[in-house]
C-alpha positions in Angstrom: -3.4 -21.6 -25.7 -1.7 -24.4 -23.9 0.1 -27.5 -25.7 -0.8 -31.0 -24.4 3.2 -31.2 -23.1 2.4 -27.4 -21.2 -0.6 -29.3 -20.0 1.5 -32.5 -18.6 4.1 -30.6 -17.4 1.7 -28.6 -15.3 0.0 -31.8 -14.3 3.2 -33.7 -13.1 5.0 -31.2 -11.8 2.5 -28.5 -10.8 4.8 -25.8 -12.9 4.7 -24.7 -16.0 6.4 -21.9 -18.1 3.8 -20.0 -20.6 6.2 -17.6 -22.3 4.7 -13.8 -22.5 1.6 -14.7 -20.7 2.4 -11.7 -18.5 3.0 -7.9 -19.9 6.4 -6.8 -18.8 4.7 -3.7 -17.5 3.2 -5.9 -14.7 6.7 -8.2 -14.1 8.1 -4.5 -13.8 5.6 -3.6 -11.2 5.6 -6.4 -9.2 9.8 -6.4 -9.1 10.0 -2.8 -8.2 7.3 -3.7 -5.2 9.5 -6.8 -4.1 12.6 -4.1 -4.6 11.1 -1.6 -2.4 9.6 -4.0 0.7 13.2 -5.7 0.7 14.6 -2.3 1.1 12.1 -0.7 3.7 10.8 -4.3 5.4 13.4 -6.5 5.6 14.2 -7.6 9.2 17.0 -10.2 9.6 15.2 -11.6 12.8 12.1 -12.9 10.4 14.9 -15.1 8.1 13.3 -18.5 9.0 10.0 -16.6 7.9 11.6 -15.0 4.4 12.9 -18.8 4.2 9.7 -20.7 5.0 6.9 -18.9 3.9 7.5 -16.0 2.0 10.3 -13.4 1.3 8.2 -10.7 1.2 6.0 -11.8 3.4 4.2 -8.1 3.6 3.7 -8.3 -0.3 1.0 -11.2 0.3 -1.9 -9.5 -0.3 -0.5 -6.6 -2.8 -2.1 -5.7 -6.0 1.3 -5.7 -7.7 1.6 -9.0 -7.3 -1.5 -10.5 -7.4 -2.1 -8.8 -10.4 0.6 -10.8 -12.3 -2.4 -13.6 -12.4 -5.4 -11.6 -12.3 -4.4 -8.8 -15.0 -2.8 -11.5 -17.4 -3.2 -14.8 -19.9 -2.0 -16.6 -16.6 -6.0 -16.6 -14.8 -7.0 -17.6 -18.4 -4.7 -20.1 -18.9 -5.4 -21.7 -15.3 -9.2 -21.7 -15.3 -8.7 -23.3 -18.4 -6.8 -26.3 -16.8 -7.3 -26.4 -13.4 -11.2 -25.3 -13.7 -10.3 -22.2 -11.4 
């Protein structure tokens, strides 16, 4: 599931790409959320926020994108390496 370069990678530079470990039905979720809070939420007063922290800063805690680990190879992958 992960190659001993993935594995480095990850290691040394805490990133790692793992090509179709997540359905495009859940990339396509978690866009249109992001989409939709920039449209509705976005407040020019909280750019040092959007920049710091978060751009969606109201998408934290949002199934949508949470579930792009959760529902996927990614939580699989991770535990596997990292012992989550």
């Amino acid at each position: 599931m992960i190659s001993d370069e993935q594995f480095e990678r990850l290691r040394q530079d805490g990133w790692v790409l793992f090509p179709g470990a997540v359905s495009s039905d859940l990339v396509t979720t978690a866009i249109d959320a992001i989409k939709a809070d920039c449209a509705h939420n976005y407040d020019p007063t909280r750019q040092r926020e959007y920049d710091n922290i978060s751009f969606c800063p109201d998408l934290r805690d949002k199934s949508a994108i949470s579930e792009l680990l959760t529902h996927s190879t990614g939580k699989t992958i991770l535990e596997r390496v990292l012992g989550w």
